[in-house]
C-alpha positions in Angstrom: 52.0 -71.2 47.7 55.1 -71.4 49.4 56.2 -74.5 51.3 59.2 -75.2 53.8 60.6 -78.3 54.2 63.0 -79.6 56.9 65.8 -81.1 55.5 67.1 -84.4 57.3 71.0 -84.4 57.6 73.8 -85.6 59.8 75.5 -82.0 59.4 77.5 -83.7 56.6 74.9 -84.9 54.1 71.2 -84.5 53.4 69.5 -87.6 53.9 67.1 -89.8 51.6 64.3 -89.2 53.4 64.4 -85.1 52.6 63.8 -86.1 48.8 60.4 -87.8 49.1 59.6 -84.4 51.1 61.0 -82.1 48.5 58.6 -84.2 45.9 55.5 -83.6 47.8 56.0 -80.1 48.8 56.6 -79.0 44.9 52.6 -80.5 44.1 51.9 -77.5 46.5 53.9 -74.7 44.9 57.3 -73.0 45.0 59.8 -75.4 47.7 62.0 -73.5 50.5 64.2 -76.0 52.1 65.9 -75.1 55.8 69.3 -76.6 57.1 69.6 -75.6 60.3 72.7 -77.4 62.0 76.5 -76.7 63.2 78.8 -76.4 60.4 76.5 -77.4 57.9 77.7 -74.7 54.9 78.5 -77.8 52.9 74.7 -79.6 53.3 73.3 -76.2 52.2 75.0 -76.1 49.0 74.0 -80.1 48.9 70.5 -79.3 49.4 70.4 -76.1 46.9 71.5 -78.7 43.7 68.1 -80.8 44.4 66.0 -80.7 41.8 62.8 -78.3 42.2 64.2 -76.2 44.8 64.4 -72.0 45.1 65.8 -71.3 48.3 67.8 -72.8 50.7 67.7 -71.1 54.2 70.8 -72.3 56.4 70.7 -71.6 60.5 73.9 -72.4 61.3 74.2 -72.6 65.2 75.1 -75.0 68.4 71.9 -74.8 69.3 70.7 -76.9 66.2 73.5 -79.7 66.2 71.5 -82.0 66.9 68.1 -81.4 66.1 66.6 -80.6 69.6 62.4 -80.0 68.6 62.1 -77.7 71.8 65.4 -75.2 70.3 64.4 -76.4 66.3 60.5 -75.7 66.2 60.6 -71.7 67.3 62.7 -71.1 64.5 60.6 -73.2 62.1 57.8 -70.7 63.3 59.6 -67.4 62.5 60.4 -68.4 59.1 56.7 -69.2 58.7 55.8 -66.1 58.7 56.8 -66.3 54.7 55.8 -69.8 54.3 52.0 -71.1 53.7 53.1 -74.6 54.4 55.3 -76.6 56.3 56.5 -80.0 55.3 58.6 -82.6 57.1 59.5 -86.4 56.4 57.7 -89.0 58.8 60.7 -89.7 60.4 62.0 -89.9 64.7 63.1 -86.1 64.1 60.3 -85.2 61.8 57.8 -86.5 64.0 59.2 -84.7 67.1 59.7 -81.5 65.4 56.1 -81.0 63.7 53.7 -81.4 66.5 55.6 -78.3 68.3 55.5 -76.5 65.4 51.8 -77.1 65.0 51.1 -76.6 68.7 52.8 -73.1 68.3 50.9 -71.9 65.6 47.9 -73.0 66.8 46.9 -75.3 63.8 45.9 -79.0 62.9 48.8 -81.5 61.6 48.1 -83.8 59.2 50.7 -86.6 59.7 51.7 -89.2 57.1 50.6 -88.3 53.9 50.3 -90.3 50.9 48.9 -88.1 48.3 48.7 -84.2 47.8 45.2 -83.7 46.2 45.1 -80.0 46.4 46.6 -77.3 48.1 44.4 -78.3 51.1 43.7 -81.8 50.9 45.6 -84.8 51.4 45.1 -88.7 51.7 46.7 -90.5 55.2 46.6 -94.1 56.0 44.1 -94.7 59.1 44.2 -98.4 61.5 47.7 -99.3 60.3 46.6 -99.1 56.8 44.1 -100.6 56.5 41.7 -97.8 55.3 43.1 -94.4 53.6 41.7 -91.2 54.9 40.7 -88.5 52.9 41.6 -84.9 54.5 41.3 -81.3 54.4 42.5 -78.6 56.4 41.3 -74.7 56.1 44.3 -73.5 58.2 46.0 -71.1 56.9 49.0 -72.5 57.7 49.6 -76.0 57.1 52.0 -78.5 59.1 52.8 -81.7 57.1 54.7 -85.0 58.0 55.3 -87.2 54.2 55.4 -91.3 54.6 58.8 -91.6 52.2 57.8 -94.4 50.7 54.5 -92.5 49.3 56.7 -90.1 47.2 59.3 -90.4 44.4 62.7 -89.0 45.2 63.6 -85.7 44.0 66.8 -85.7 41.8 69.7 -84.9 43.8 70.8 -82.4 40.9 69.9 -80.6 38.4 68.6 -77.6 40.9 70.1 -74.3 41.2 68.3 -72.6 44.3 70.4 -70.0 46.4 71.5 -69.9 50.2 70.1 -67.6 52.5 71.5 -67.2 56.3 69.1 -67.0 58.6 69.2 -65.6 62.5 69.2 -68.3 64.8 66.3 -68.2 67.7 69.2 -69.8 70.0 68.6 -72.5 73.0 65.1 -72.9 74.4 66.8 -73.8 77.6 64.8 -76.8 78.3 66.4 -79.3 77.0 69.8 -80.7 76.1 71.6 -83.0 74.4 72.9 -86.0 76.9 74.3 -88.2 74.4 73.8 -90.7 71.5 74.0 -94.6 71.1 74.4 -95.0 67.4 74.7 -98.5 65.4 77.1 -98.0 62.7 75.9 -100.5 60.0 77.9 -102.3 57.1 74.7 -102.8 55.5 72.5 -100.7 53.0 69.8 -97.9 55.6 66.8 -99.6 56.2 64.5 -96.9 54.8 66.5 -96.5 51.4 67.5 -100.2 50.6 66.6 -102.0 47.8 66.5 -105.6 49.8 65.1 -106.5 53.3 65.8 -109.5 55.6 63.3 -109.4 58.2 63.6 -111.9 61.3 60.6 -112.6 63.5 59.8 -114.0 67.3 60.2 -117.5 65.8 64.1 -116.7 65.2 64.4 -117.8 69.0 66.6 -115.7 70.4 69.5 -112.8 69.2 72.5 -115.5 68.3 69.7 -117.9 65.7 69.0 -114.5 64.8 72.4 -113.8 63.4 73.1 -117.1 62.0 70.2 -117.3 60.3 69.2 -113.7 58.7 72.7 -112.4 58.0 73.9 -114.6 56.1 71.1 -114.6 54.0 70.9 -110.6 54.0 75.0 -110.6 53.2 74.6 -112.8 49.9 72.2 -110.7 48.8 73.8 -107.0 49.5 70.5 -106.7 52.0 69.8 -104.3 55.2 68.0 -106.4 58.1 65.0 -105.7 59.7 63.1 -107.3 62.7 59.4 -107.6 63.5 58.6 -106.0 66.7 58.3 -109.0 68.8 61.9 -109.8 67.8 63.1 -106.2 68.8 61.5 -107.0 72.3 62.5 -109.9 72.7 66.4 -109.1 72.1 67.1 -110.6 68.8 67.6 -107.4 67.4 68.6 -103.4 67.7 65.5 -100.9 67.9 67.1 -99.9 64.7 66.2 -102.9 62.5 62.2 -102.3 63.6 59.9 -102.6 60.5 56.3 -101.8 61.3 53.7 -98.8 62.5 55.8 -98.7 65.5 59.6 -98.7 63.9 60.3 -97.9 59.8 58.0 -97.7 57.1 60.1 -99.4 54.5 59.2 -100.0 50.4 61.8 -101.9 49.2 62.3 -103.9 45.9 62.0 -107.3 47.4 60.9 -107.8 51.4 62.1 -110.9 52.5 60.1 -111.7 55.8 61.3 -114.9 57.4 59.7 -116.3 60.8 57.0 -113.3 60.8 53.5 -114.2 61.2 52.5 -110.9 60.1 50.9 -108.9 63.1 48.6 -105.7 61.4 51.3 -103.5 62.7 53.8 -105.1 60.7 52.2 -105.4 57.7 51.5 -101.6 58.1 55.5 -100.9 57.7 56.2 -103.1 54.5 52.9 -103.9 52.7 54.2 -101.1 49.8 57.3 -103.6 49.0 57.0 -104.4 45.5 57.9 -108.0 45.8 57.1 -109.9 49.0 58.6 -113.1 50.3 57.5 -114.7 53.1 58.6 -118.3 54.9 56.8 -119.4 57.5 56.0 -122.7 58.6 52.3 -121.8 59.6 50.4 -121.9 56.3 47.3 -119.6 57.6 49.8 -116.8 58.7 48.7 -113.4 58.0 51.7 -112.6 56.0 50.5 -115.0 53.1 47.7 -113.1 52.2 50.3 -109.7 51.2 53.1 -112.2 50.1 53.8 -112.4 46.6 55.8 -115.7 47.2 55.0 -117.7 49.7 57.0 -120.6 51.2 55.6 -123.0 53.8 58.1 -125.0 55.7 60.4 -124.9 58.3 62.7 -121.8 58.3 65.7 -123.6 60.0 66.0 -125.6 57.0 64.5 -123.1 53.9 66.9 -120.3 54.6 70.1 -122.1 54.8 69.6 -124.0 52.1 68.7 -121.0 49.8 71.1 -119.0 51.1 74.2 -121.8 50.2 71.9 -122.0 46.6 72.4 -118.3 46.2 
């Protein structure tokens, strides 16, 4: 069985979340991996050293610079003429690629996955989580979104696959790139940090927000995240959004402060391996998935831990 997998890359680097996918596409068989991007010789090579991987096919073209689904998914669909499966992380781009992909060749998705049980079968969280979903598809093609946090990381080397240029399938004409608003963080990625500072509605507004999370997050070499009631509220950027709505996250230690812990939260950081949550409501939702709870007021807690730290 041979699988593709979209790589996720910045037309410099392949991204983390391209290794969980490269883990579960090898439980189905031999992995293809395609970069398809403008001036992106040097994330082709990148991709072709991870471990597991036999070919590399590189579309090098405008018309993929910046990962348009509508100019993306027609060439995804040529190349699976060759391909039994494809495979892409859960992520903005992988979720807006593989539905059209899907639509295209005229077959089920199955989005999310936690598990590969066979070649057709696959486990996938159902209400936020709360119940995992056994599934199996008799497509003959199969199109695949992989939760990241599900799946180990392939090894970035190690591999030895060869590059193959493919034809590009050009612009779809109908749509185009307008422009991009992106927050350049100091801080570790959200989705591949080893601590989180999350900051809920009970922060107050954006400037507590700062005061209070960043320092906190700053002793402790942490990325910051935000509930979603923060994030509308204006505490936060949409980037900082942990839950079934924003990023699924998994880190070492989750630090949730001011977070009640709505279903949809929960849904985005339950995996964490340690959790730690203050809150002064002792019946909050969040104690029953923390691992360490403290109950008390958070204006007071996380300054005084953060000076101790």
């Amino acid at each position: 069985m041979k699988t593709l997998v979209w790589v996720e890359h910045d037309n410099a680097s392949v991204k983390d979340a391209t290794l969980a996918a490269v883990t579960a596409a090898s439980k189905l068989g031999e992995v293809h991996l395609l970069v398809a991007g403008k001036g992106c010789a040097g994330v082709a090579d990148e991709a072709a050293k991870i471990a597991g991987v036999g070919k590399v096919h590189l579309a090098d073209d405008a018309a993929y610079e910046h990962a348009l689904a509508e100019n993306v998914a027609p060439l995804i669909v040529e190349l699976m003429s060759h391909h039994d499966a494809f495979i892409a992380p859960a992520t903005s781009h992988g979720k807006n690629i593989a539905p059209r992909v899907a639509a295209l060749l005229d077959v089920m998705q199955i989005s999310d996955i936690l598990s590969v049980e066979s070649e057709d079968t696959f486990t996938r969280p159902t209400y936020a989580g709360n119940a995992i979903a056994t599934v199996q598809s008799k497509d003959a093609k199969k199109v695949i979104t992989v939760r990241g946090t599900a799946f180990d990381k392939a090894a970035t080397s190690g591999g030895s696959g060869s590059v193959e240029a493919v034809s590009s399938t050009g612009e779809a004409g109908t749509s185009r790139f307008v422009g991009a608003e992106i927050v350049k963080l100091e801080r570790p990625e959200l989705t591949s940090a080893k601590i989180i500072v999350s900051g809920g509605r009970a922060l107050k507004d954006a400037e507590t927000f700062q005061s209070t999370i960043y320092p906190l997050a700053d002793k402790l070499g942490a990325a910051v995240g935000a509930s979603r009631a923060a994030v509308d509220a204006g505490y936060a950027p949409n980037d900082y959004q942990v839950g079934q709505t924003g990023k699924i996250v998994a880190p070492e230690v989750y630090v949730a402060v001011g977070i009640s812990g709505a279903i949809q939260h929960l849904a985005g950081m339950k995996d964490s391996k340690t959790i730690i949550a203050i809150n002064k409501d002792e019946d909050a939702p969040i104690f029953q998935v923390a691992d360490i709870g403290l109950v008390g007021d958070l204006f007071k807690i996380v300054p005084e831990l953060t000076e101790k730290l």
